[in-house]
C-alpha positions as CSV (number, residue, x, y, z in Angstrom):
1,X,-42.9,18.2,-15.9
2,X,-45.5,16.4,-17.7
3,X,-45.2,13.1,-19.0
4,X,-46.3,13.9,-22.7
5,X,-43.8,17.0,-22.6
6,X,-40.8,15.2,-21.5
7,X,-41.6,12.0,-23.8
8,X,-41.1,14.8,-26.9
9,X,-37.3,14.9,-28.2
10,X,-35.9,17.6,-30.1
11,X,-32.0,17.3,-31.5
12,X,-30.3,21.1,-31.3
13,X,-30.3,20.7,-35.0
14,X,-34.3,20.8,-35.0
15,X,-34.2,23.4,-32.7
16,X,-31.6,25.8,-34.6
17,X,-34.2,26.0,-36.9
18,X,-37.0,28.3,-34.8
19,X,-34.8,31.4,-34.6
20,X,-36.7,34.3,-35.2
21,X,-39.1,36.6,-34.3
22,X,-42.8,34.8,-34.4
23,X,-40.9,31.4,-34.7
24,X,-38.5,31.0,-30.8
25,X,-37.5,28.1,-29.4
26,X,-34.2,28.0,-27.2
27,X,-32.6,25.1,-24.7
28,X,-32.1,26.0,-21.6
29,X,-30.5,23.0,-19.2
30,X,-31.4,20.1,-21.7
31,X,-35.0,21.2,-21.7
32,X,-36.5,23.2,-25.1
33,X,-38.6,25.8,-24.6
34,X,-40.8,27.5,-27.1
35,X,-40.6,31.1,-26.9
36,X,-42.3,32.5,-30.0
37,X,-45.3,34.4,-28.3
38,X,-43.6,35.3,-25.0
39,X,-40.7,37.7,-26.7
40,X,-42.4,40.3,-26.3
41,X,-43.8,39.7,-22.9
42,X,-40.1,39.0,-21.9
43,X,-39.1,41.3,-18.5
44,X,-36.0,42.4,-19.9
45,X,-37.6,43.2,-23.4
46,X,-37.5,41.1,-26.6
47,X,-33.9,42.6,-28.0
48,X,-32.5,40.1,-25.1
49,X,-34.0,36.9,-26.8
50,X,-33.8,38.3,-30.3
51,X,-30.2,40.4,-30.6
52,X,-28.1,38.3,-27.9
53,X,-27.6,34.9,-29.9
54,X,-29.9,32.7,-28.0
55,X,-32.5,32.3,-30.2
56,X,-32.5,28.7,-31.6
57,X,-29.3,27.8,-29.0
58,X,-28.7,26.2,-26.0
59,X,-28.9,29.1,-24.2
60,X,-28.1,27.2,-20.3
61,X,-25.1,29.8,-19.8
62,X,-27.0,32.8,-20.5
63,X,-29.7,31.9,-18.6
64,X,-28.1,31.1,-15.5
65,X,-25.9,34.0,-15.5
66,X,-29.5,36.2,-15.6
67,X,-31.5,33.8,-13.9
68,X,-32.0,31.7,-10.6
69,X,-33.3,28.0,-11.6
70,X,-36.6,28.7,-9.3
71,X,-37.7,30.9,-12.6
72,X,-38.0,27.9,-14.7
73,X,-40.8,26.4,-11.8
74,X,-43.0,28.7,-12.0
75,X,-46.4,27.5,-13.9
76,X,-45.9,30.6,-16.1
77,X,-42.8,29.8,-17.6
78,X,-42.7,26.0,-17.1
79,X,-45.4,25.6,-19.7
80,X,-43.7,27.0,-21.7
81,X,-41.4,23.8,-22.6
82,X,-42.3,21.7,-25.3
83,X,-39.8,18.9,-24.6
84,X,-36.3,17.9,-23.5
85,X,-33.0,18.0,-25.7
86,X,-32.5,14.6,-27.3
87,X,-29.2,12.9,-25.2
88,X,-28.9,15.5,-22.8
89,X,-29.3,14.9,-19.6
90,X,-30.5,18.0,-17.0
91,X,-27.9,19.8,-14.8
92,X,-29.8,21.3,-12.2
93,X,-32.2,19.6,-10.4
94,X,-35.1,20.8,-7.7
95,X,-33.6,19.3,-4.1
96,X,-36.6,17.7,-2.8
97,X,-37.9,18.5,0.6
98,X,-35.4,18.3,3.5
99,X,-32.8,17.8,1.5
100,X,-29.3,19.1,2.6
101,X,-26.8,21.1,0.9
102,X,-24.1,19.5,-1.6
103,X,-22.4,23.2,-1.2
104,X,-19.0,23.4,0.3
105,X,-19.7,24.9,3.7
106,X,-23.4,24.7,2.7
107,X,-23.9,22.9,5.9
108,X,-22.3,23.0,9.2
109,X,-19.9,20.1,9.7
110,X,-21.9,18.0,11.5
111,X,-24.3,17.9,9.1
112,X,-21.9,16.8,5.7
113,X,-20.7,13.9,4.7
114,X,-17.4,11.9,6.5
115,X,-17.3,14.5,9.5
116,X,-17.6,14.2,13.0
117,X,-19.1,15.9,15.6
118,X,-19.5,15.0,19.8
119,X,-22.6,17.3,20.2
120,X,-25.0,15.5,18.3
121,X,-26.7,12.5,18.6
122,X,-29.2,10.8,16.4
123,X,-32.3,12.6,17.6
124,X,-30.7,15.8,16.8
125,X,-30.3,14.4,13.0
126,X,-33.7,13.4,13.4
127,X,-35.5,16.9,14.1
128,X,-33.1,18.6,11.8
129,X,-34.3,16.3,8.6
130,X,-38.1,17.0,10.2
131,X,-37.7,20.4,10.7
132,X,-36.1,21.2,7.4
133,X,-39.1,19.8,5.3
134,X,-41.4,21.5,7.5
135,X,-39.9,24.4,6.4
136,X,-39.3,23.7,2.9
137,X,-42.8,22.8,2.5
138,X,-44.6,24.9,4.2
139,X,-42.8,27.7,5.9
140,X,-40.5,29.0,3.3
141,X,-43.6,29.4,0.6
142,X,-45.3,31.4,3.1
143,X,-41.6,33.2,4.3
144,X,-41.1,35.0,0.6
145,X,-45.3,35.4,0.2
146,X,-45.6,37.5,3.5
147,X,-41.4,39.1,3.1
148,X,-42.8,40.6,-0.4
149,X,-46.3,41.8,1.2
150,X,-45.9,42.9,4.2
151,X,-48.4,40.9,6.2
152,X,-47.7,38.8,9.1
153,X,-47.3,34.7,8.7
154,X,-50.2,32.6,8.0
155,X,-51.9,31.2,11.2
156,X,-51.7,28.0,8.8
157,X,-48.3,28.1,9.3
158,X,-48.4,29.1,12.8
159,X,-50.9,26.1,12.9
160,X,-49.2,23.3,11.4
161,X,-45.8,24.4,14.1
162,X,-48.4,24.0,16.6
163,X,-49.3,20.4,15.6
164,X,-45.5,19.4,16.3
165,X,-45.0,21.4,19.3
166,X,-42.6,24.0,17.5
167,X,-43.3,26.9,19.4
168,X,-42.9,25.0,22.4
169,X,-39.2,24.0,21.2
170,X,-38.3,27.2,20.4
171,X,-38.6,28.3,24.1
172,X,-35.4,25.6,24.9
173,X,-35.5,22.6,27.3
174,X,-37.7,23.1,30.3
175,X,-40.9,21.8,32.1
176,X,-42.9,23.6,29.5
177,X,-42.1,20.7,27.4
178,X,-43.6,18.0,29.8
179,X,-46.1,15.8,28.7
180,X,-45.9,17.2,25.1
181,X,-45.4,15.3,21.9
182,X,-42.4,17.3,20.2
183,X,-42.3,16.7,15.9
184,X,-44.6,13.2,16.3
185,X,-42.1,11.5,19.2
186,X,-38.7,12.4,17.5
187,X,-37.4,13.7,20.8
188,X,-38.8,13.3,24.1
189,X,-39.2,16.2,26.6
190,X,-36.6,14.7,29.0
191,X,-33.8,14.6,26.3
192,X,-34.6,17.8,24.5
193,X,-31.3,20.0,25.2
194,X,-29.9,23.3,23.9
195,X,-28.7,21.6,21.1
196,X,-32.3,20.3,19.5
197,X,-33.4,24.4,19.8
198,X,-30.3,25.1,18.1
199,X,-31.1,22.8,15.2
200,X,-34.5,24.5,15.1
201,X,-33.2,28.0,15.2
202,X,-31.6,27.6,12.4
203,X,-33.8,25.8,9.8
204,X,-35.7,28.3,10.3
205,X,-33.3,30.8,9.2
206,X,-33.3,28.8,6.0
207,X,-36.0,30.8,4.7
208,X,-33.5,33.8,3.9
209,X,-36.5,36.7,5.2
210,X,-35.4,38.6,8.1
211,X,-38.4,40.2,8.6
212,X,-40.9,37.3,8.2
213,X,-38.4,35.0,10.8
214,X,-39.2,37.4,13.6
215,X,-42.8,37.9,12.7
216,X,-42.7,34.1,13.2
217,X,-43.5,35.0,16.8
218,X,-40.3,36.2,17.8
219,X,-41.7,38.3,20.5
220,X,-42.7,34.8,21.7
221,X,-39.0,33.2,22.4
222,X,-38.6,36.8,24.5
223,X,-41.6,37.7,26.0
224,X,-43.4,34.0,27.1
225,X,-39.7,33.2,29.3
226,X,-40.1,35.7,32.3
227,X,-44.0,34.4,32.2
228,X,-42.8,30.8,32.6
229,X,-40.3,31.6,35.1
230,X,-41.7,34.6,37.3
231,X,-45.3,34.4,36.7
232,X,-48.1,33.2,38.9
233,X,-49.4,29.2,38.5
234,X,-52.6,30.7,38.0
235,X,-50.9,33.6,35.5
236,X,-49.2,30.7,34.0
237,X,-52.7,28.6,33.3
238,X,-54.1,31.3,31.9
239,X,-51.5,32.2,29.4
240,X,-49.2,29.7,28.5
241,X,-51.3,27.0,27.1
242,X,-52.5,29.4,24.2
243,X,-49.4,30.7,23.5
244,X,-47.9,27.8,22.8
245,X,-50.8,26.4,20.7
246,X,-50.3,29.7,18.5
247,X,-54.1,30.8,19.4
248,X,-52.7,33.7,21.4
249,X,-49.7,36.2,20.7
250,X,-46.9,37.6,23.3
251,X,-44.2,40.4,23.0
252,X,-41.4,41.7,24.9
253,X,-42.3,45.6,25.2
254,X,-39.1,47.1,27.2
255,X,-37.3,49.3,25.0
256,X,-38.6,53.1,24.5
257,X,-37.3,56.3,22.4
258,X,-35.5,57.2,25.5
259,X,-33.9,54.1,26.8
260,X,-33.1,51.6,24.5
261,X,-30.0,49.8,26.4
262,X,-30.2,52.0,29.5
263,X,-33.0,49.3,31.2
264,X,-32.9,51.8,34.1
265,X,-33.7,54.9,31.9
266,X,-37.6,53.7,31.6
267,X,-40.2,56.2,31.5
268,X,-43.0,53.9,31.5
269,X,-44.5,54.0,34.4
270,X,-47.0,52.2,36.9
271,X,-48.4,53.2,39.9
272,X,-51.3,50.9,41.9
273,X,-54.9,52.0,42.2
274,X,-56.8,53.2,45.8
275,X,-57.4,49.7,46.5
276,X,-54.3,48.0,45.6
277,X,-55.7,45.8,43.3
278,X,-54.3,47.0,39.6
279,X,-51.3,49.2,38.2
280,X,-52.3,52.3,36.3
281,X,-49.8,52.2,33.4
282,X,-48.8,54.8,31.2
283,X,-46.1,55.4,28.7
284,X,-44.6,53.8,25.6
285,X,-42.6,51.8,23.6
286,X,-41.1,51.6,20.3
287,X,-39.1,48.8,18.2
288,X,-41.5,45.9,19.8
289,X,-41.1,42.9,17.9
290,X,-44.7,41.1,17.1
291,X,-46.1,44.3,18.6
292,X,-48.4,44.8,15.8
293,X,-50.3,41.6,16.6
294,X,-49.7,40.8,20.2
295,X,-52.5,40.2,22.7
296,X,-50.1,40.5,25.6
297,X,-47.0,42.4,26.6
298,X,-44.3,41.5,28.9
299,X,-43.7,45.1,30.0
300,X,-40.7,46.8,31.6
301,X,-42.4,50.0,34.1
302,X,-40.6,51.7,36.3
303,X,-42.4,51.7,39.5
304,X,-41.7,53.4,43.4
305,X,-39.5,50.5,44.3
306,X,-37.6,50.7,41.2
307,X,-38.2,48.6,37.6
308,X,-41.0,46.1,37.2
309,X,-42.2,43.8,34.8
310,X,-45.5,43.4,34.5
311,X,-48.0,40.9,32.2
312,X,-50.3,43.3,30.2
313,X,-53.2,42.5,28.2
314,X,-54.3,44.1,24.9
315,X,-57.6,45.9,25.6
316,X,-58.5,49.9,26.9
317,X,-55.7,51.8,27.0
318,X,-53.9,49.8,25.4
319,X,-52.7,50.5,21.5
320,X,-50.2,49.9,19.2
321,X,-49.2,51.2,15.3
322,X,-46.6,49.6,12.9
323,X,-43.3,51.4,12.3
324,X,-41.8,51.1,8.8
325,X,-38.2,49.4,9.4
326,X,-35.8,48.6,7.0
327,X,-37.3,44.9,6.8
328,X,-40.4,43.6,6.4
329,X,-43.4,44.9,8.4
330,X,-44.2,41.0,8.9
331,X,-42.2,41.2,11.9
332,X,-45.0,43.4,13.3
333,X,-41.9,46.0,14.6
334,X,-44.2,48.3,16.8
335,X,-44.8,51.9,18.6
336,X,-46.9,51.1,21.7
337,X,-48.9,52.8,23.9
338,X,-50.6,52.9,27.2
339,X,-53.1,55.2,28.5
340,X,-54.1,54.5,32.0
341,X,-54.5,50.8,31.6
342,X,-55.5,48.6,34.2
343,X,-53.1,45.7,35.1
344,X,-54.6,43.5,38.2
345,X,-51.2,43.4,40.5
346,X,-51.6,39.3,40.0
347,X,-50.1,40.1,36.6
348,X,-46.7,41.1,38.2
349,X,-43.8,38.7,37.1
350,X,-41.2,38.3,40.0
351,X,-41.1,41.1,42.8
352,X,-42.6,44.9,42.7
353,X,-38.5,46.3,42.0
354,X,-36.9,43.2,40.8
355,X,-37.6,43.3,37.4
356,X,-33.6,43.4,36.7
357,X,-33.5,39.6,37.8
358,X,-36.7,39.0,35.4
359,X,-34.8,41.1,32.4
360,X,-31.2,39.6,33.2
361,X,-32.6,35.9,33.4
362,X,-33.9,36.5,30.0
363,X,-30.6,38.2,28.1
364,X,-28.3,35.2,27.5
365,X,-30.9,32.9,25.8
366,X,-32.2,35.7,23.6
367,X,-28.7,36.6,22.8
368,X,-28.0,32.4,21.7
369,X,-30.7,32.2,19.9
370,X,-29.8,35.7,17.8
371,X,-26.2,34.2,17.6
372,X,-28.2,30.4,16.3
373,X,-29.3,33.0,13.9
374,X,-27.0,34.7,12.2
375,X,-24.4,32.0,12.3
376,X,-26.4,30.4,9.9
377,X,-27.6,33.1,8.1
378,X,-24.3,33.7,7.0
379,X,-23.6,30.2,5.7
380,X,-26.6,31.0,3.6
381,X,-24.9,33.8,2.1
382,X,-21.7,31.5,1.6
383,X,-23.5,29.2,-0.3
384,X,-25.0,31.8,-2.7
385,X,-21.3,33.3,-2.8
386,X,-20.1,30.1,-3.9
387,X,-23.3,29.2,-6.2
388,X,-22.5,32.5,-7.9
389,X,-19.1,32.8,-8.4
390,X,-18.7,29.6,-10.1
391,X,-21.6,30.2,-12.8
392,X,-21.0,33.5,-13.2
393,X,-18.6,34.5,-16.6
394,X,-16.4,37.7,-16.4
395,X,-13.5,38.0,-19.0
396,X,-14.5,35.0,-20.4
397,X,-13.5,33.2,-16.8
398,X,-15.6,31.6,-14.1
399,X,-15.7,34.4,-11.5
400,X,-13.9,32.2,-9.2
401,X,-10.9,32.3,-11.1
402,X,-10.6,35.7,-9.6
403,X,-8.2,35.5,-6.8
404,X,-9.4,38.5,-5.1
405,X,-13.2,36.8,-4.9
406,X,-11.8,33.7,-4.0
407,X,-9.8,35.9,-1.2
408,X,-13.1,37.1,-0.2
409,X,-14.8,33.8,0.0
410,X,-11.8,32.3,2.2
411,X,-12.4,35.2,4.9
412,X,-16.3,34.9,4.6
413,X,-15.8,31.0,5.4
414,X,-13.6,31.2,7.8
415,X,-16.0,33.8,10.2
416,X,-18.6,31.8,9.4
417,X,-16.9,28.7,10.5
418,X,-15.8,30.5,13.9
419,X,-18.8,31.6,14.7
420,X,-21.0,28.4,14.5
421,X,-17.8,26.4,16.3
422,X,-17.9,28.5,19.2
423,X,-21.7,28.5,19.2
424,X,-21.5,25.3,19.4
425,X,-18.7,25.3,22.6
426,X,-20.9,27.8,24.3
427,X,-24.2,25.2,23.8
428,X,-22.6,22.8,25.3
429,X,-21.7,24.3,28.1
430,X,-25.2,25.5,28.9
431,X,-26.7,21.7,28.6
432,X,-23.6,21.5,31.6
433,X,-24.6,23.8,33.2
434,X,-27.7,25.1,35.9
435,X,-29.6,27.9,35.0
436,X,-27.9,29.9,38.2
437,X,-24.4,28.8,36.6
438,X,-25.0,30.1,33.2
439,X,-26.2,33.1,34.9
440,X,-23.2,33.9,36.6
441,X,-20.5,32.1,34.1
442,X,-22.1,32.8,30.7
443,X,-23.4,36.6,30.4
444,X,-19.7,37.1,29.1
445,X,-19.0,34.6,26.9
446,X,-22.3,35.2,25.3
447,X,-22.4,38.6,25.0
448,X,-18.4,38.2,23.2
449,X,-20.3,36.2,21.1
450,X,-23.1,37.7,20.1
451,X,-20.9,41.3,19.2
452,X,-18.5,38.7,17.0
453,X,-20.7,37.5,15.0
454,X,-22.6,40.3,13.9
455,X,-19.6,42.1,13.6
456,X,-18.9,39.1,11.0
457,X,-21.8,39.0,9.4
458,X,-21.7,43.1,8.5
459,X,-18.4,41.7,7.0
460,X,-19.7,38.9,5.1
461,X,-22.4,41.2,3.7
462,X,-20.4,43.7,2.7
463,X,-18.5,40.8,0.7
464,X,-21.3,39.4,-0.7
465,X,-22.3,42.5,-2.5
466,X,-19.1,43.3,-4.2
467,X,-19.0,39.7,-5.2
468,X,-22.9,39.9,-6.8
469,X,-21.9,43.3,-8.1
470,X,-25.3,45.3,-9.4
471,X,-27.4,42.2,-8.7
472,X,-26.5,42.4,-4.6
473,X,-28.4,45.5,-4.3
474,X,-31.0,44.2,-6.3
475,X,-34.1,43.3,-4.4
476,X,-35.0,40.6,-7.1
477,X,-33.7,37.8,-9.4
478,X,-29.7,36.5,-8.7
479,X,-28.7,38.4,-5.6
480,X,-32.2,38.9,-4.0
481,X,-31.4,36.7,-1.1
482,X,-27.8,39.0,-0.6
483,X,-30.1,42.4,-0.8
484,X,-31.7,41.6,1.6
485,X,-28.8,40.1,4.0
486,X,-27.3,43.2,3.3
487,X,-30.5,45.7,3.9
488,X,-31.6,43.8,7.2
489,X,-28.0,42.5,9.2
490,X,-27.9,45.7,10.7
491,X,-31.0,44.4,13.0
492,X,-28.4,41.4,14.7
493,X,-26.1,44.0,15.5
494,X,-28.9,46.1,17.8
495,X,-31.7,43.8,18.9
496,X,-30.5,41.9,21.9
497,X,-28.1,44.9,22.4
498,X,-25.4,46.8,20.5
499,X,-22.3,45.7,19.8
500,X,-20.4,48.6,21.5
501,X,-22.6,47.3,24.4
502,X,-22.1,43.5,24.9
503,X,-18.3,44.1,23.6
504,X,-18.1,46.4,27.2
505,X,-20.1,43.7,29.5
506,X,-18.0,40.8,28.1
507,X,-14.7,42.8,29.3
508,X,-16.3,44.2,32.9
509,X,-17.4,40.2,33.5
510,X,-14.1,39.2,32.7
511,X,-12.6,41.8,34.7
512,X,-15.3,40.5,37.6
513,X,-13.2,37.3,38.2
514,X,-9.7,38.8,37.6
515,X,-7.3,37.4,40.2
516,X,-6.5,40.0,42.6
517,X,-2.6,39.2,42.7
518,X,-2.1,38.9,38.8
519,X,1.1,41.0,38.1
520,X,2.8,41.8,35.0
């Protein structure tokens, strides 16, 4: 606010004064806005300022209950205000950047005031308050920019994640970290754990745009991990370094119209050349994440010693189109194709055949990160609850004096709580853990997991929307952010597999290591 506008003092008494139509000036949240030549540019039509009592009022409780306070920052309305309410102080303030939740539940519990937690240490606290105003300043802009049209995120974002070694976190601990600089010295390589990609994960999420938080190479955290662990050194060389720098883009491309959790059902095929030197690949995919914008694809074939991954690059024979999704095409969501493309046999990750142990080593991390995900996606959806049901007036009441929302807001705490709390017992055994142990102890847990708390966060939705009424199917103002939740949460439940899916592996793992002599 400028300093001559909020040096000019106005006492409700001046104000009550400009109440009609050519002559408008309301309050809203200590601040006095003159309104006289935007009635009739007002969204919701002039009768709102002119025939609801607002004109020459304080008019804070009408707004809010139509409004979310980010209206008031924007340079078309903000200049608006003529000065501040004399003795009134402002409500609602803009949190600055990094800031963290005063919400109940806003934050998990290691992150709020007077509670304890024996997972984090202080260099977790550190790259969460770095992270978050990364994200508040530069990602989240960009987030509801690219959400609202379409387009993939900025390579200045992409960019300025690069600078602090961002991508490279996102792929977990791990000797692709060595000898990097991760957010200017925060954490070193040696200490980063599964915790600090955790705390990443989910700033992220902040940004409340499904779509956008995959297109913010997604395909990466999926498609770059059978690369680092099956690929050649010289594959490696030539790949990694660009990927992580954000210069070059990577996608996992295994599921197809006919075989989405049926690995084995593959029609993709690749055969090698006369001379032994390439695969001839043909067939296609469909759903791939970053697709649209990938310049390589870690490909499931199937091959004459069974399934194979192989590395491909984007060039002849190779194309790709954009399916329309119920989120935002910025997650580049993509129909692939490949039409006798070359693939020099160097390109192979793991054995000709064993692309099962490439594909299996890969499941439980992309499965944690989607559970990072949505465990805090949901607590952003608490927090709007919450935000919501105590401005909002029904019956002349607080909404929260409701006790059937206040019923709802108990069970949508509650999941959200159980989900982050055994998140955070499962992270902890992985940094105990060898990769070969969470291979063999984890797949279950995981995948118990990862059904849970999608199946949670359907509920929550669901919820949400009842309690934002019309606005939570709204795709703008109040209950944009639960519109969304609601219109996109379907993707947790099937990317990384279905519920119905992992539900069945977690039993059949358990089952695995059921003692032999157990006896009613």
């Amino acid at each position: 606010m400028a300093t001559n506008v909020a040096s000019k003092t106005f006492t409700l008494e001046e104000v009550a004064k400009h109440n009609k139509p050519g002559d408008l000036w309301v309050v809203v949240d200590a601040k006095v806005y003159n309104l006289s030549r935007f009635v009739d540019l007002h969204p919701g039509g002039a009768s709102v300022l002119l025939d609801a009592d607002v004109a020459g009022q304080d008019a804070t409780e009408a707004f809010f209950g139509l409004h979310r306070h980010e209206v008031l920052l924007k340079p078309q309305y903000a200049r608006l205000q003529i000065g501040v309410l004399d003795g009134a102080q402002s409500v609602v303030s803009e949190p600055e950047p990094g800031a963290r939740s005063m919400i109940p539940y806003g934050e998990p519990t290691w992150l709020s005031d007077g509670y304890h937690s024996p997972y984090y240490r202080d260099s977790h606290r550190a790259l969460q308050k770095a992270t978050r105003i990364l994200v508040d300043e530069f990602i989240y802009p960009d987030a509801q920019d690219r959400e609202a049209d379409g387009k993939r995120p900025s390579q200045s974002v992409i960019d300025k994640m690069a600078e602090v070694n961002l991508h490279a976190m996102r792929l977990g601990p791990g000797k692709h970290l060595k000898g990097r600089v991760l957010m200017n010295g925060i954490v070193t390589p040696e200490e980063f754990d599964y915790f600090h990609e955790l705390v990443v994960t989910q700033e992220f999420v902040r940004c409340g745009a499904r779509g956008y938080g995959d297109g913010l190479l997604a395909g990466k955290v999926i498609g770059l991990p059978p690369v680092l662990n099956f690929g050649s050194p010289s594959l490696q060389a030539k790949i990694v370094p660009d990927v992580l720098a954000g210069k070059k883009f990577i996608c996992l491309a295994v599921s197809e119209a006919h075989a989405g959790s049926d690995v084995f059902g593959l029609q993709t095929h690749a055969v090698k050349s006369e001379d032994g030197k390439f695969w001839i690949v043909n067939g296609a995919k469909k759903w791939i994440t970053n697709g649209t914008f990938a310049d390589y694809f870690t490909t499931g074939c199937k091959t004459d010693e069974g399934f194979t991954v192989l590395l491909i690059e984007r060039g002849e024979g190779v194309a790709t189109k954009p399916i329309k999704t119920s989120y935002s095409s910025a997650a580049g969501t993509a129909y692939v194709t490949f039409d006798n493309v070359k693939v020099p046999v160097e390109n192979t990750l793991g054995e000709d055949g064993g692309g099962i142990f490439v594909m299996l080593s890969n499941f439980n991390h992309e499965r944690w990160v989607m559970c990072c995900s949505t465990a805090r996606s949901q607590r952003s959806v608490v927090e709007e609850c919450l935000k919501w049901a105590n401005q909002r007036k029904v019956f002349g009441k607080p909404l929260i004096a409701q006790a059937v929302v206040r019923s709802k807001l108990a069970s949508m705490i509650a999941r959200c709580e159980s989900v982050q709390h055994w998140l955070e017992n499962i992270t902890h055994q992985m940094n105990n853990m060898s990769y070969r142990e969470q291979a063999q102890k984890l797949a279950g847990p995981i995948a118990f997991l990862k059904m849970y708390s999608t199946r949670c966060a359907q509920e929550t939705a669901q919820d949400a929307v009842q309690i934002f009424g019309g606005r939570g199917i709204t795709q703008s103002g109040m209950g944009k952010f639960i519109e969304h939740y609601h219109r996109v949460v379907p993707f947790d439940a099937l990317l990384g597999g279905a519920e119905d899916v992992l539900a069945d592996l977690g039993v059949r793992q358990a089952m695995r290591d059921m003692p032999k002599n157990a006896r009613l």
